[in-house]
C-alpha positions in Angstrom: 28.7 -23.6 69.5 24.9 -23.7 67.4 24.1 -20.9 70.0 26.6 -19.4 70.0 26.2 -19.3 66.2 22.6 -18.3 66.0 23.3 -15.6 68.6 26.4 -14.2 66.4 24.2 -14.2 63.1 21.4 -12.8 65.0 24.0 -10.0 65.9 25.2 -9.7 62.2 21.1 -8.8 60.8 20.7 -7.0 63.7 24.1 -4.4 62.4 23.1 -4.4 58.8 19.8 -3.7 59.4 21.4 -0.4 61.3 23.7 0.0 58.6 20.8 0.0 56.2 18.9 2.7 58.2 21.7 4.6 58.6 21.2 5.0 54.9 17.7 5.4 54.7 18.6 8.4 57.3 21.3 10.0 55.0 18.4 10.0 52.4 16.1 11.4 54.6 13.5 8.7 54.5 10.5 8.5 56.5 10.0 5.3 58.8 8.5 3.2 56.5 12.0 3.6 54.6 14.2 2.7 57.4 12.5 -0.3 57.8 12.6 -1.7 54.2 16.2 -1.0 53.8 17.3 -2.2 57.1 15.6 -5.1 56.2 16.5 -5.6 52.7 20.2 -4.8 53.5 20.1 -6.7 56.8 18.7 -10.4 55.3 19.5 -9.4 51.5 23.1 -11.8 51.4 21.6 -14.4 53.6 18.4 -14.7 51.1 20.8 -14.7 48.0 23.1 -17.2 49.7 19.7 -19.7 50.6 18.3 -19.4 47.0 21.8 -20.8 45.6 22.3 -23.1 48.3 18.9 -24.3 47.7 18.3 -24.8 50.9 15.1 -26.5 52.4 13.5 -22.7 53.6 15.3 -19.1 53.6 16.6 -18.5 57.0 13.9 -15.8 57.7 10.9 -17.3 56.6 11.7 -20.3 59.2 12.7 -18.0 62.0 10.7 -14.4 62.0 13.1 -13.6 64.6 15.4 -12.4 61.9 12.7 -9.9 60.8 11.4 -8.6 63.8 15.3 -8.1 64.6 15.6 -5.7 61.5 11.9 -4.0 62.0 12.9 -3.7 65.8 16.8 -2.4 64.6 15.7 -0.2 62.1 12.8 1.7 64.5 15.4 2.2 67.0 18.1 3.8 64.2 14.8 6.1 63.9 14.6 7.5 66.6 18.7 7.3 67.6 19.6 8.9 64.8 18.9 12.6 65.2 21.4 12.0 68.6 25.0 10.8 65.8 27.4 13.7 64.8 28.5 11.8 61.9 25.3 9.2 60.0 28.3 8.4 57.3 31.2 7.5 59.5 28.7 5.1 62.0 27.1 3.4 58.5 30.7 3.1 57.7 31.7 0.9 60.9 28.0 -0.5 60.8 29.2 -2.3 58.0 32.3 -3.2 58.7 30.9 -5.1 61.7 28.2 -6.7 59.5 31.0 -7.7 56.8 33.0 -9.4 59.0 30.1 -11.1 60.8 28.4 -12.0 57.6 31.5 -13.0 56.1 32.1 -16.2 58.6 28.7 -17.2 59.4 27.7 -17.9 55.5 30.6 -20.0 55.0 29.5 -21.6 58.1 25.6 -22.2 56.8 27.5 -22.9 53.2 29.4 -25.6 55.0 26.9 -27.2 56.5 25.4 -27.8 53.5 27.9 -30.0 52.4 29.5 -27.9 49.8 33.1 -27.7 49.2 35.4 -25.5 51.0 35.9 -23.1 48.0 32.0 -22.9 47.6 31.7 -22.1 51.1 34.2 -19.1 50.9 31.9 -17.4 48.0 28.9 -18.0 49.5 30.8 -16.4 52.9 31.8 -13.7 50.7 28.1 -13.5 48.9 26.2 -13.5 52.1 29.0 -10.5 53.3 28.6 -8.1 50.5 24.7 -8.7 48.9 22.6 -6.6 51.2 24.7 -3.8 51.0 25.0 -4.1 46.9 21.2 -3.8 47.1 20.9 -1.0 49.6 23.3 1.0 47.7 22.3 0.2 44.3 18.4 1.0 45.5 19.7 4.5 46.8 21.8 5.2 43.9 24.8 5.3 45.8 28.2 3.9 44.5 27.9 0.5 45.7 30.7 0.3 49.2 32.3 -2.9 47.3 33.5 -0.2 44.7 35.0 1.8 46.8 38.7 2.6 46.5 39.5 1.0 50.1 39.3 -2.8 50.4 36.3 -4.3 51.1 35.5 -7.5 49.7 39.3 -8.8 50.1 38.2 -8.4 54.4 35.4 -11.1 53.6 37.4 -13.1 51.9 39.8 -13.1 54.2 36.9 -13.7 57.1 35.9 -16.5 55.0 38.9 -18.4 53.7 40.4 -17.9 57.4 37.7 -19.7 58.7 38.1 -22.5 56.9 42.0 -22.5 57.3 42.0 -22.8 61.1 39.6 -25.5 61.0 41.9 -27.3 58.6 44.7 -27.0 60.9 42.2 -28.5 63.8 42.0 -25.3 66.0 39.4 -25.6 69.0 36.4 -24.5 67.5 35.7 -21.7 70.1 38.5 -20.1 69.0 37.9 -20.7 64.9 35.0 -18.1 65.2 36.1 -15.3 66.8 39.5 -15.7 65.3 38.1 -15.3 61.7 35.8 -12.5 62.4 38.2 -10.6 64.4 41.1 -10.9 61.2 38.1 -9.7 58.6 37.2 -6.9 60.9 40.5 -5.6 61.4 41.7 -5.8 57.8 38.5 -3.8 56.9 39.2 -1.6 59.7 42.8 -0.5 58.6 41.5 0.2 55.3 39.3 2.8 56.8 41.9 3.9 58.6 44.3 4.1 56.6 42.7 4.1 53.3 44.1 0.7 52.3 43.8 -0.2 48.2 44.8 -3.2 46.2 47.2 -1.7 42.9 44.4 -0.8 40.3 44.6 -2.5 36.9 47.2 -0.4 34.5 48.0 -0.9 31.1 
């Protein structure tokens, strides 16, 4: 399951550092630009997540493989880009993929810190949502997390889920895919079908 892990987080820079091209693209950046926002958006909730966890070194600076993944992602958006009908409606699904990646795998690293369960869900939720805060935020878009659809409810979903199913002793191979696969599709309907929580209303 550790490979497995490592290959699935690998897999969740690797789609937020697209999803952070992506934007770069729809601002018409040059190269140099793809690659800091692919990489800022692609470690950017894994950093935040280290920093509070304290842990002993951030997950990139102990394993370049992370950047070379978002360098190497974000070159390739480069030159793929030009070939997409639609730059908006692949960042969209970018980051849905990244959300509900993210969203399990840093509860996952939360709980093997030894934190409690309802630490582990924020920091799940944290490491979901950060990098795309910044990458919006940096290109003065309206953060995605603002958005009328929901958003962060799919990470916490992905996250609390995760922890659920491992409460009720489900195999482990199935814990993983199970919780990614709910936050996706939750996310995934709200695109669809433009899914809201009731706004606040006096």
């Amino acid at each position: 399951m550790n490979t497995a892990i490592q290959f699935v987080d690998m897999m969740a820079v690797a789609v937020f550092a697209i999803s952070g091209a992506l934007a770069a693209a729809e601002a018409k950046l040059d190269v140099l630009g793809f690659i800091l926002f692919g990489t800022i958006t692609g470690i950017g909730g894994g950093t935040a997540r280290d920093l509070l966890l304290d842990t002993n070194a951030i997950f990139w600076i102990a394993d370049t493989r992370y950047l070379w993944i978002c360098i190497g992602a974000s070159v390739a958006t480069w030159f793929l880009g030009p070939l997409l009908n639609s730059l908006h409606k692949v960042l969209v699904w970018a980051d849905a993929v990244g959300l509900a990646l993210f969203s399990v795998l840093g509860t996952i690293k939360a709980q093997q810190m030894g934190v409690a369960p309802v630490v582990a869900v924020v920091m799940g939720m944290m490491t979901a949502t950060f990098g795309s805060i910044i990458r919006d935020t940096l290109l003065n878009h309206e953060p995605v997390l603002l958005g009328p659809e929901i958003y962060v409810t799919a990470a916490l979903l992905g996250a609390s889920s995760y922890i659920v199913l491992q409460a009720l002793a489900v195999p482990e191979s199935l814990v993983l895919p199970i919780a990614i696969g709910l936050a996706f599709a939750l996310r995934a309907c709200a695109i669809l079908f433009d899914l809201r929580l009731p706004k606040y209303g006096r």
